[in-house]
Structure formats: C-alpha cells, structure tokens
N, C-alpha and C positions, 0 to 999 in steps of 0.2 A: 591964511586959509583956515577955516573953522572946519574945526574936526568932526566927521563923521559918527555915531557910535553905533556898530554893529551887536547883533545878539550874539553870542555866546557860537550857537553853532553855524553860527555865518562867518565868524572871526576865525573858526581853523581852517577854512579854508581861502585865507585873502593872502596868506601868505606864496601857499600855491599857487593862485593865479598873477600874482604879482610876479611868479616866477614864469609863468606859461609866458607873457604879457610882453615881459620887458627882454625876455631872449630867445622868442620866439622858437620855442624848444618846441611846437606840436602842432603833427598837419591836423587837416579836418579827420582824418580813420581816428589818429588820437586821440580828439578831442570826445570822440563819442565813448571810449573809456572812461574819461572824468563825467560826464554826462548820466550813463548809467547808473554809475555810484553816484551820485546826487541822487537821483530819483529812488534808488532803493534805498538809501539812506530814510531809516524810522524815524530817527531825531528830528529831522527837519520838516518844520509846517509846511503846507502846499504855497503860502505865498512868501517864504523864502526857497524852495527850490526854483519855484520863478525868479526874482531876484537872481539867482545866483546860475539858471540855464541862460537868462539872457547877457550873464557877461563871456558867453560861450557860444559867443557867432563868430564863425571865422572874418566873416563878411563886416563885422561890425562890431571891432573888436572894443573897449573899453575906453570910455574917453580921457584925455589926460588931468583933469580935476580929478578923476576919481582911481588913475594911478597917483598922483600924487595925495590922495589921499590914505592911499593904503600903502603907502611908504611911511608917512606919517606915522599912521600906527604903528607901522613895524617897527621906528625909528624911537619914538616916545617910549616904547619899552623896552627900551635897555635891555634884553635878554639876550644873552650870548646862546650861539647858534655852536653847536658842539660837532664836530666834523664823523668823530670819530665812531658817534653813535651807530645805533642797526636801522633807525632812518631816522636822520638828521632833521629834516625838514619836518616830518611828523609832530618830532619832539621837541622845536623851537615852535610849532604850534602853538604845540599844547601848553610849554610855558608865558606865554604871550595871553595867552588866553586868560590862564593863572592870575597873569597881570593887570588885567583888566575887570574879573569876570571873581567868583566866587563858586561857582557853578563849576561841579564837573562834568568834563566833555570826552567823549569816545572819540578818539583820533583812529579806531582803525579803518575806517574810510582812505581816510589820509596815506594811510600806509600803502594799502593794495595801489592807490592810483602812484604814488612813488617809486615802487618794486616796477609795475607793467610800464610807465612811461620812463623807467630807467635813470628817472633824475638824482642827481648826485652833484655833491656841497658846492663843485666846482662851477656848478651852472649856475649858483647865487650868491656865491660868502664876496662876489664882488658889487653885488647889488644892494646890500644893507647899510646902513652906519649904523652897526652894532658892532661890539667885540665878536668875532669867529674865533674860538679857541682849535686853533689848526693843530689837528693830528695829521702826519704822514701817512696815516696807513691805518686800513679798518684790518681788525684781528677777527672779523666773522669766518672769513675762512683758515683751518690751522694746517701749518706749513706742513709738520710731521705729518699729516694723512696728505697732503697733495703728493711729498717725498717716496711715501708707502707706496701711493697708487702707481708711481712714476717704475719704483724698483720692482713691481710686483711677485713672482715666485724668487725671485734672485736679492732676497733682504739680507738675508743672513754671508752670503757672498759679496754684495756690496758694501755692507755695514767694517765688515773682517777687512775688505781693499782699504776704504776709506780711514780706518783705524790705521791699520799699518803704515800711509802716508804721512802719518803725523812723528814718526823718524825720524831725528836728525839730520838722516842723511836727505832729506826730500824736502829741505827747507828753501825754500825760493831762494836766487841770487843772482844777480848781474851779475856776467862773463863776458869778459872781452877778450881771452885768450880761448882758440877753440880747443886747442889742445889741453888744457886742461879744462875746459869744459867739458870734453869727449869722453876725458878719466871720470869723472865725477857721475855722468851718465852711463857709462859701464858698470859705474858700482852700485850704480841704482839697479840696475836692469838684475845683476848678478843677487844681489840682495832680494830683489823681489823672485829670482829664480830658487831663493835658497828656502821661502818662505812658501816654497810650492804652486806660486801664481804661474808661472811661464809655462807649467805641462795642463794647464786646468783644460785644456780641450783634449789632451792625448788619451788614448787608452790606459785601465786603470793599468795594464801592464808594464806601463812606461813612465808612471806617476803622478797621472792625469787622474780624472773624472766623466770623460768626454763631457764637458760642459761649454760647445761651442759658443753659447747663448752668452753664458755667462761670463764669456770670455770676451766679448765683442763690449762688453758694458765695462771693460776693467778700459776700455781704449778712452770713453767719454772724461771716465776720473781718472786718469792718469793725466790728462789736458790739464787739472786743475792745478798738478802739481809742476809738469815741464812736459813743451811737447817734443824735446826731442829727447825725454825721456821712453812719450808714447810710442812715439814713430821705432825709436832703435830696438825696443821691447817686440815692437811688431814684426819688424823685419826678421829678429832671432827667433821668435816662435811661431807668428804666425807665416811666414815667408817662406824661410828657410824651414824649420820646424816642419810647415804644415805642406812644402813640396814633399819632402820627405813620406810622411805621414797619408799625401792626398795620391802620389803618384808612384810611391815606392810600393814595395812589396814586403811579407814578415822579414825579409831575410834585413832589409833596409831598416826595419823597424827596429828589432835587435840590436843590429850593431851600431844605430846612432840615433834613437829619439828619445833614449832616457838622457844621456850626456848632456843633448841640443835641450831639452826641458830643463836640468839645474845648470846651463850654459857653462859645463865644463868644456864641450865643445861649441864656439863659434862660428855660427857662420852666415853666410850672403848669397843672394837671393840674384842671380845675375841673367836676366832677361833683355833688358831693353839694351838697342846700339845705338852710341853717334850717330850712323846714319842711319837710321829705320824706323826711330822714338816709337809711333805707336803700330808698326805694324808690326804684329811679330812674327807673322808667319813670312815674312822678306828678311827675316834675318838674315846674316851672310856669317857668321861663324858656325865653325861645320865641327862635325864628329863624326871619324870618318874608321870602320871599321876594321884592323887590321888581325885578318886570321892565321897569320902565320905566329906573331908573338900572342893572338885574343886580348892585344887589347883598343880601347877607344881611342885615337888621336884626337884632343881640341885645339884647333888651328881657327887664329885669326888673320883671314887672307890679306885687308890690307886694313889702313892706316885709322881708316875712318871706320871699321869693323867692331871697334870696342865697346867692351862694354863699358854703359854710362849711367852716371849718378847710384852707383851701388852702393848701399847705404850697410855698412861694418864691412868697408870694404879694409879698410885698416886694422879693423881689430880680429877679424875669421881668421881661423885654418884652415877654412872648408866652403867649395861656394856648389850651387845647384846652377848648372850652367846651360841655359836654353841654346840647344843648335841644331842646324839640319843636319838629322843622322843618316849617315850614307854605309849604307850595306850591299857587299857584291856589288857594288859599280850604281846603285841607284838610291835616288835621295827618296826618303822613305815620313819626309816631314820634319818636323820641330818636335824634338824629345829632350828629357833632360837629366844632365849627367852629374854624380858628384866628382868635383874636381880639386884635390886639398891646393891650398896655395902655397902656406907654409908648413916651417920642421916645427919641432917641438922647442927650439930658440926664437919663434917668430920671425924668423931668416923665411923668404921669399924661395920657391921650388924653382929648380932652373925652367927656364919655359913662361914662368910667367912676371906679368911685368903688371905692376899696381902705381896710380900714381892719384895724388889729392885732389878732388873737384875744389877745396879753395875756401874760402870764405861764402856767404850765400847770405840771400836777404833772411831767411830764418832758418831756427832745426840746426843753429852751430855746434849743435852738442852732439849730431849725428856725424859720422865720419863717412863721408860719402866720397866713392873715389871712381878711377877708369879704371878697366884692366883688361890688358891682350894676352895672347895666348899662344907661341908656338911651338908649337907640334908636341902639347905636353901628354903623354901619355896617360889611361890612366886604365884599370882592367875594366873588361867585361860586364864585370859584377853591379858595377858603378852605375852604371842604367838606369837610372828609377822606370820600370817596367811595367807596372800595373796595367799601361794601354796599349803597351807596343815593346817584345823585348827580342834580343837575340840568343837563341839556342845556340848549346854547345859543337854545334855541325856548322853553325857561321853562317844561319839562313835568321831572316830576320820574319816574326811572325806577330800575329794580331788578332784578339779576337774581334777589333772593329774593321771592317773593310775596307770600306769606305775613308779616304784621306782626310775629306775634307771633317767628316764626322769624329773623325777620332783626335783631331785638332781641336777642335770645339769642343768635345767633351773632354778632353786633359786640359783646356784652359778654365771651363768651366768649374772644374774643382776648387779652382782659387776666387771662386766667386766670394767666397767670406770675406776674403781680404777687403772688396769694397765696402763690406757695410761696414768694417771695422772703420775704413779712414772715413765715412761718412759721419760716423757714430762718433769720432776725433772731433771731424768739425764742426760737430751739433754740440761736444762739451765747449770746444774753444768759444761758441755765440755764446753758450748759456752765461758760463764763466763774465763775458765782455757786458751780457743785458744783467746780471746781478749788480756787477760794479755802475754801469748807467745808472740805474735804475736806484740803486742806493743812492749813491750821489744826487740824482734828479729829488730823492724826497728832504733833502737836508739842505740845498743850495737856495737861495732865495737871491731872486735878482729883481729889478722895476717894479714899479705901484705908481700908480695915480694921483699918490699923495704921499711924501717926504715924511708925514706922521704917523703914519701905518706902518707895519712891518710888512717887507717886501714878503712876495711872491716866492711861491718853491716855483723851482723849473716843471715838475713834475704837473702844476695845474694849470701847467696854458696847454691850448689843446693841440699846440702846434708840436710841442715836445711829447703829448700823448700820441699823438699822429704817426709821427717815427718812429715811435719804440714799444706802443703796445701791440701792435701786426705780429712783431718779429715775434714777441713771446707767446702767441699765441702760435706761432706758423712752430715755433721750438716744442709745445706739446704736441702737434700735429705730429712733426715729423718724428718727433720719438717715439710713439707711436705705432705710425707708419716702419721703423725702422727693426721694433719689436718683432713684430709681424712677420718682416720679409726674415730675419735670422732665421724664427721661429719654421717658416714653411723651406727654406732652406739644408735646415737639420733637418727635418721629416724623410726619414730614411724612406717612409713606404709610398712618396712619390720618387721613383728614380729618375726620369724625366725633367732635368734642372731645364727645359731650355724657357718657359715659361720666367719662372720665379731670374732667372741671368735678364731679361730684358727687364724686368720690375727694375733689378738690383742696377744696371745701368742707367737708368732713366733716375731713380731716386737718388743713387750718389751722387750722378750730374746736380739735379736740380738741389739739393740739399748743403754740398760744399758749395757753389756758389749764395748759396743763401748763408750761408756761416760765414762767408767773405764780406759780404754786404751790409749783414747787421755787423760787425766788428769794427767795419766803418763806420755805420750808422752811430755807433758807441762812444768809437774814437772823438766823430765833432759833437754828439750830445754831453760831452765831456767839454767840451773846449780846451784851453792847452795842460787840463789835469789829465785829461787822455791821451796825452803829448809824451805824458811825462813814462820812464820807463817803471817807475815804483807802481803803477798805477795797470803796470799787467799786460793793459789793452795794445798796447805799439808791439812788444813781443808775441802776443798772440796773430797781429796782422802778420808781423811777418812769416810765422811759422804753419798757421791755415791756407794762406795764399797757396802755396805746392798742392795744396790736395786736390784742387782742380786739373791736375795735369798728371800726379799720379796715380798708381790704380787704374790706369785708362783717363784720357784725355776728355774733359765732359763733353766738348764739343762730339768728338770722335762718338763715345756711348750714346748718348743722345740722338746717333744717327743710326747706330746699334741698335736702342732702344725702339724706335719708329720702325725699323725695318724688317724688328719682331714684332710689331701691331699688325703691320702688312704679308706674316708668316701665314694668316690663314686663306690667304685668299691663294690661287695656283699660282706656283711659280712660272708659266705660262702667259704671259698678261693679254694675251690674242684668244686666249683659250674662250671655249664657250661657259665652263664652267665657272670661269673668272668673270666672264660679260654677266653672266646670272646673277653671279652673285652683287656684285656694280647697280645693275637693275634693281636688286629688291632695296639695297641699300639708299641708292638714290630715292628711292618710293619713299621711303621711312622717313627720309632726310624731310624730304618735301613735304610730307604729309604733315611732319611737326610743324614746319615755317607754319605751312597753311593754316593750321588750327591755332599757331599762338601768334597771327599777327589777325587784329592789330592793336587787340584788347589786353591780350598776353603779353604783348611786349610793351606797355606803358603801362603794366600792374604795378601798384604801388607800395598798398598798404602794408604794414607788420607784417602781419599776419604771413603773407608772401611772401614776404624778402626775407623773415628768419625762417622760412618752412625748409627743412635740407631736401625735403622733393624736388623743391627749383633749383637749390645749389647740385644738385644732383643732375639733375637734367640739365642746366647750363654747362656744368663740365663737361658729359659726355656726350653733350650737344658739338661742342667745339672738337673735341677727341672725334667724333664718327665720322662729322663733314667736313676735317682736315684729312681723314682716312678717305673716304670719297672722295675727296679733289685731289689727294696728291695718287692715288691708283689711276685714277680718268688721265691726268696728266702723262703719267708713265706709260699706260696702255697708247696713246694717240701718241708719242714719239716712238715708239717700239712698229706702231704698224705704218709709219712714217719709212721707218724702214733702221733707225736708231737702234744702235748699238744698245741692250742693256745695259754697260757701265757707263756710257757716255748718258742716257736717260737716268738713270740716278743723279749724276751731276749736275745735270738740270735741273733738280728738285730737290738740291740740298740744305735751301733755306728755309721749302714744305717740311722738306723731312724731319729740321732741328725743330720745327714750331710743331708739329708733332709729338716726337719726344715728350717736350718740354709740357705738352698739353695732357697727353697721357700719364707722367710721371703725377704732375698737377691732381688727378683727378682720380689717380690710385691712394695718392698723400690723405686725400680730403675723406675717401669712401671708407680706406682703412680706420683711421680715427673716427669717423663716425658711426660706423660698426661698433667700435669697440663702446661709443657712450651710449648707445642702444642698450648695451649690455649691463650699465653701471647700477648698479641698487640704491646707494645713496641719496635720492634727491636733490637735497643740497649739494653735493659735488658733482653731481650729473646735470645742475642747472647752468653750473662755472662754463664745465665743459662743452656746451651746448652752446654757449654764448662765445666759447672761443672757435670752436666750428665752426660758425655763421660769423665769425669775423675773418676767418683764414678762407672761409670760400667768399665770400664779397670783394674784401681787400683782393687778390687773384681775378674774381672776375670785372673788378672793376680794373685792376689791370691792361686787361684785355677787351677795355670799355669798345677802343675802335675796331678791332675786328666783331665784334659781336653788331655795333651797329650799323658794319658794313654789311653783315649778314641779315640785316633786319631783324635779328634776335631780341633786341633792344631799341628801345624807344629812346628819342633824349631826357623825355621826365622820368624814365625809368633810368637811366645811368645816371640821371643827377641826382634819383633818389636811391642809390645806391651808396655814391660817396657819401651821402648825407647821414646814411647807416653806418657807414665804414667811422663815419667821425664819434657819431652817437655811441655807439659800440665801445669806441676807445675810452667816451669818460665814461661810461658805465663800470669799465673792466680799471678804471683809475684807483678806486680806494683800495684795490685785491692785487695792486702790482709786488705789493711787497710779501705778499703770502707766495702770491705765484712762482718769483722768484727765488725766493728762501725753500719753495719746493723743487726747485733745482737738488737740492741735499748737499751743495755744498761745503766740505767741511770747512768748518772756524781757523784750522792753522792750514789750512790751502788759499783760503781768501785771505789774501796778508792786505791787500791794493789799499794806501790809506785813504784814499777816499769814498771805500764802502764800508769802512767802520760806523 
C-alpha cells in the first residue's frame, strides 16, 4: 500500500481519529466536540478542515484503505507513546509529526478534545505497533492533598494516631492461638489508652477533648493496623466508656470515666440476648428494685436470657447491663445498670457466670463471651440515670414521660457507635482497594503477541469495571460519614431523631459495601488474595460482623424507611395523611409526565454527567418508593389490617426504601461538599467520581427505573456505557486515589502492594 503524505496540521490529528475509528470510543453528541475544535482551529486551511469534517460522519465513517493508512503512518514512526504524560496522545502527536514534518505544530487542539472525550492510553497503546513506555500510574493528581482533603480539620489528630501505630507493639502478625491473641490486643488497646486516645471524646475533666469527630476517624486507622484491635478499643470506650459518659450522671462520671479512659478499669457493653439479638426493648433480664436493702437485683430468668457475644467479656470488672427495670411492682422499660463481675484477683462475683463464645470467623483477638446473672445485687447508685432514675423514697421518676420516647432517646445516644463501626468498614475496603489496586498496576498477565510485554491487570477494563466504582463509592461515603458525625455532635440540634435514621440507613448500606468490595479485592487478587500475608482474607473475616452488629442492616434499614415515612400521620386513614398522598402522587406524576419520553432516552454528556439528573433520579426513586409503599400501607390498614401485620407486608418496600434513601443522602452529602471545593483541579477528580458513584447506583437499579418508565433502553445502555467510560477515565489516577487513602507505610506490610 502506498503511503499517503498528510500536511503537518492534518497529521496531529490522524492519530485521534485512528483512535475514535478503530474503538469506537464516540457517539455522534461526541463527535460534535472534535468538530468544533476543527473549525476554530486557525492553523487549518478551509480545504483541510473539509478533509478532516468529512472523516467525522458517524453514518459514514472512514474507509479501511484509509485506516490502514493511518496506521501506517503511525507505525513507520517509531515514536513511543509515553503513558504517563498530562496527555499522552497529544504528545505522541506531536512527536510523529516531529517525525515527518519539520514544522512546528500547536497540539493544543488535540489536548481540549482529549481532556472532554476523556480518552486515555488504555483506549490505544493496544492499537499501535509502536513501543508504549507503560507507566502504572499518572502523578497529575498528588496523593498528600487527596490525604489532606480526606483528614480535613482532624490533620493534626490523624497524623499523631497514624504515627503512634508504627510501635512495635502494632506490628501485624498471624495468630492462631486466640488467647494470646487477646493479650497482645489488650495491650494495644491499653498502650493507646496510656497515650491519651481512648478519653479523646470525654470531657476535658476526665482526660478527654470532647473530640467525638475525631474519635470516630481513630476507628478507620485502627483497621489498618488490626481490627480486633479497633473493635475491643471500641467496645472500652466507646461502649462501655461512652454508656457511662451518654446515660450516666456527674456522679457516674466521677467515679469511672477517667479510670474507663486510661483502661485502668475494664469493661463491657452487655445489651444483646441469646434470645432477642436485635430487639432490645423484649429483653428478658430484669433489674428489679429492692427497697428494703436499696439495692438493684440483676437476674437472668432463664437459660436462653443471656447475654451474648459481649465483647471484653473476659478481660472487664465492670459491665453496663441493659434490663427491664422494675420498680414497685411495675416494669418501667429498658435502663442500664453498672454491674462489676469480678474482685480485684479477676476471680468472677458470686452471681455471675461468664463463659467463651469460642473461636469466630474473625475479630479472634476480641474476647467475646456469654454471661448470666443471678440475683446479683448491686446498689442503687449503679443506675446510669440520666433518662430515668430512682429516688431515695423507692419511687421511680423521669423527666420523659412517655415510655416509648424515652427508650428511643437512651438508645439514641449510642448512635455514634454506628458511625464508628461504619467508619471500621470503610477503613477495612479502603485498606483491601490500596492492596488491589497496587497489585492490579504491577501484575501483567496476556497479550496478543508472546513478543510484547504482557498486560497490567489494571488496563483491561474488565478489572477497571470492579474496582474503580468501589473507590469512588469509598470517597462518597467518607464523605457522607464526615457529615453525619458532624451533625450528630451539634449540640444545638437536640432532636437526634432525624440524623438516627441517616445514621441507620448509611451503616446499613455502607458495611455492606465494605463487605463487597473486600471480596471484590479478594478475586481481583487471585490466589495472592487467598493468601493471609496479603491482609485481604483477615480483613473479610473481621468486616463481615459489622453488618449484624450495631444494629442488624437488614433490621436499620427498616428503621431507616420507617423514619422517611415519620412525616407523614401516624394515622394512615387520616385525612391529613390522604392529603398529603395526593399532592405527593401529583408531583410523582407530573415528573413521569414531563420526562417521558424525550427525558427518558436523553443521552448525551452533557446530561448523564449533569448531578441535576443524578439528583433527580435518586430522589426520584426515594419519593415514589415513599408513595407506593404509604398507598400500600394505607389500603391494607382500611382493609381493616392490623398495622403490624401491614408493615409485614411491605417489608421488602420498606428495605428497598432504606437502601434508596440511604443511597441518595450518600450521593447529595458528597456532592454538597464538592460544590464547596475551591480547587479546580481536585474538584474536577471529585466531580467525576460523583457522577460515577450516582451512575454506577443508578445503573444498578437499571430495572426498577425502567419499570417505572424513568428510563428508556438507550438511555440505560447509555448509561453503562458511562459507567465504563468513567472507569478508564479515572484509570491513570487510581494510584493517587488510593495512596490518598493516608495509609501509613508500616501499616501496609501486604507484599503484594509494595
């Protein structure tokens, strides 16, 4: 075939379209991008931008003489394409051109259509025979400001945590005996109490900071080091500690939350039974008032009554023991009492009985046990009283009146607790996508040709597919997680019942996403994810619990929905409830109507990264799940149904609910906050992982949406098709991304993210 010779400014752009051509990487909205910049292009005569508009019909796309022509060229000069560059493609241009040409040529053309149609090395270095000098990773974005933005006001607190880990004593290491696992975890726990981390949320009077914030972020990097370091650290301060601290009184405070802050005193957190796991207000161990001696009896009435999975339940003197307290003859709800176990020889109190939950698929370093209770006495005093206490006359008094209100607001206090184990499983993902993700840019497997150096895993876009979501869905919800601490601490909402359904709904949806990517991690690893040096198998099994403690997701999730449904009257017959039904259905309908049927097969850019759509798809699915599962409710209620029996009926509405809401608080939080970003260039990262965490999500939920005729089929297939694009766009910045995780150098030991 006889070579073509193109001029100078027709030649920087043949490589682009060789690229448009052969991978069909641009619809026609696309294509009108590259088209513009041609015609404002100065450089070019009017009968080369002809020339070069007419190989820019979609309908009529370039013949193959004249791809193999411009393979040719690209191929006859020898010019390695350098990956690593700020645009690759630009600047293998321009040296081609170099190569041919004599004449300097302005490539910034080149660049703007690179940047806006998001193309990256990985879309061509397999289309050349030329050398691609493969770099793993573009350094445009720098990890220490991704690190900064992540730590924000809490630098100097993370920096001081992170350091301190790097202690001998917090050196990773296979345990296969749990007992001396247990020990080695005690003296972490005790060690980091001695260095003042364990009181960091107490009042300064007790050797704190009140820096609840800051405390919740010591739970993500503690993951990096052992999680059943995090977990038993949690349990003694923020558990036990912060019953104390949330439910107690000064008198409570005094006499044990400076000890419980430098873990001179131990102790456990003992809520859930054998039989009752997530209900706690059906517990069956009682506390039962005796005025003659003034003190509490805690009796477990029978067999199955005990408490379970209490984590130091071996290592306490002291536990906070949830029971229904009974005064003068009447059960007065679920309060919670200090109960010591043992003497000062770690000898067991007569009354109670402690026994090992055993080996467990993770968290072996945590001592987690049973324990019953009979008729162990213990005073008055012992009460944690704050919502409900008894006077010295033997009458029991309250300033809430209401039972069911004052239940809810004493459990509410321990709402921290979830973000904490949420904030757990968003370090254990992070932790598992650094080590993926490092491994994915060094491993090289297949090629097309035995003389070529293989392939990283990291540029097929099927290993992008899986693991660039997750890192994005990991800034989201950190994020996300910021936020709800934040509005959690805000003393001058006192009203938690709002921010307890955020915090339900986002632990839910959040450990289970920590579970998912750590599997995800595990097979994008293949059997080096297998291995235990490798981190990821330890972290599956240790993250797995957090979905079931803290509240059951499934269970908050049902929580969570049933607080979206809080506004509407608790009457579902009511006229004011039917009103409100009404306007809502109005609304509902009125969107359908307006965005079908042009709305729901919109296509181009411009739309599918706009967060006005991501925005309005979320709370599109969030309002008319709220709409149909109320309609629902209300027509079995005037059916003549039980309300508990009608909730039952709607408990598959209610979790996709949840799950839909939680979703779309994740997306709005984070996206608020990059409204906010000054930067540019880290606010454009940011923007682009938004619009990949609401896509990926709503593409998700592809069939419910075009059940609802919200979506068209060409609009969900151009959806995925974003969701893919997106992935290699965000391919050369996985390793910045990740390394803005902050995790330290002697916490990542896993050899295969060195």
């Amino acid at each position: 075939m006889q070579k073509q010779v193109y001029p100078p400014q027709v030649l920087k752009y043949i490589p682009l379209f060789y690229v448009i051509w052969s991978d069909n990487l641009v619809t026609a909205s696309e294509i009108n991008v590259v088209q513009n910049t041609i015609e404002q292009d100065e450089k070019l005569s009017p009968s080369e931008k002809e020339d070069l508009l007419n190989w820019l019909q979609p309908k009529n796309p370039p013949a193959d003489d004249v791809m193999k022509n411009w393979k040719l060229f690209i191929s006859n000069s020898k010019v390695k394409l350098i990956e690593s560059e700020t645009h690759p493609l630009a600047s293998f241009s321009e040296k081609i051109i170099r190569h041919y040409h004599t004449a300097t040529v302005e490539t910034t053309p080149l660049e703007h259509i690179e940047v806006n149609l998001g193309i990256q090395p990985n879309h061509y270095n397999h289309l050349f025979d030329v050398d691609v000098v493969h770099e793993s990773s573009s350094n445009y974005y720098d990890a220490a400001r991704l690190d900064q933005l992540l730590k924000g006001k809490h630098t100097l607190l993370i920096d001081n945590f992170r350091q301190t880990l790097n202690h001998p004593i917090f050196e990773w290491d296979i345990h296969r005996n749990k007992e001396n696992f247990r020990q080695k975890v005690l003296d972490q726990v005790t060690f980091l109490a001695e260095k003042g981390f364990g009181a960091l949320a107490y009042p300064n009077d007790y050797g704190g900071t009140n820096n609840m914030e800051g405390y919740a972020y010591m739970f993500e990097n503690m993951m990096y080091a052992d999680g059943s370091l995090c977990i038993k650290f949690g349990v003694q301060f923020g558990l036990f500690g912060g019953s104390i601290q949330k439910l107690g009184t000064k008198k409570h405070h005094d006499q044990y939350l400076t000890d419980t802050g430098k873990a001179k005193l131990l102790g456990c957190f003992a809520m859930t039974e054998t039989g009752h796991g997530s209900n706690v207000r059906g517990i069956k161990t009682t506390a039962t008032y005796d005025p003659k001696t003034d003190h509490i009896i805690i009796h477990t009435p029978g067999n199955n009554d005990n408490k379970e999975y209490i984590g130091n339940a071996l290592h306490s003197k002291m536990a906070s023991v949830f029971a229904q307290l009974i005064v003068n003859g009447k059960n007065e709800g679920v309060h919670a009492i200090l109960v010591p176990l043992r003497d000062k020889n770690h000898e067991l109190l007569p009354g109670v009985k402690v026994e090992d939950n055993g080996y467990k698929l993770g968290l072996n370093g945590v001592d987690n046990g049973k324990i019953w209770f009979h008729q162990v006495a213990v005073p008055r005093e012992n009460l944690l009283n704050k919502y409900g206490d008894i006077t010295e006359d033997g009458n029991y008094k309250s300033d809430i009146k209401n039972p069911n209100k004052r239940f809810f607001t004493m459990l509410g206090t321990l709402v921290g607790g979830r973000i904490c184990v949420a904030r757990a499983g968003l370090g254990g993902a992070k932790y598992s996508l650094t080590v993926a993700i490092k491994h994915a840019l060094q491993r090289r497997q297949f090629n097309d040709s035995i003389k070529v150096q293989e392939d990283l895993l990291m540029d097929y876009p099927s290993h992008q597919v899986r693991l660039t979501p997750l890192v994005a869905g990991t800034y989201v919800y950190h994020f996300a997680l910021d936020k709800m601490m934040e509005t959690y601490c805000d003393e001058s909402q006192p009203d938690k019942r709002v921010v307890e359904t955020q915090v339900a709904g986002l632990k839910s949806i959040i450990t289970w996403y920590a579970n998912s990517t750590i599997q995800e991690c595990r097979e994008a690893c293949g059997g080096k994810g297998y291995l235990l040096e490798n981190r990821i198998a330890d972290l599956k099994g240790d993250v797995d619990i957090f979905t079931t403690f803290e509240g059951d997701n499934t269970v908050l999730l049902l929580l969570a929905a049933k607080g979206v449904l809080s506004d509407f009257k608790a009457e579902f017959n009511s006229a004011g409830f039917t009103a409100v039904l009404k306007i809502l259905g109005i609304q509902l309908n009125n969107t359908l109507t307006t965005s079908n049927p042009v709305y729901s097969n919109k296509v181009d850019k411009e739309h599918l990264y706009n967060p006005k759509f991501h925005k309005h798809a979320l709370n599109y699915r969030t309002r008319r799940l709220t709409y149909t599962l109320a309609m629902r409710i209300r027509d079995y209620i005037k059916q003549g149904m039980p309300s508990y029996q009608a909730f039952l009926k709607v408990q598959t509405h209610l979790l996709a609910l949840g799950k839909a809401y939680s979703v779309e608080l994740a997306y709005e939080t984070f996206s608020t906050y990059v409204v906010t970003m000054e930067d540019d260039k880290y606010k454009s990262l940011f923007e682009k992982m938004a619009t990949l965490y609401a896509l990926h999500e709503i593409r998700k939920d592809a069939a419910w949406y075009l059940e609802q005729g919200y979506l068209g089929s060409t609009k969900s297939k151009a959806i995925r098709q974003r969701v893919e694009r997106l992935c290699t766009e965000l391919r050369p910045h996985l390793n910045s991304l990740v390394n803005g995780f902050g995790i330290p150098e002697h916490c990542l030991t896993a050899p295969i993210a060195q």
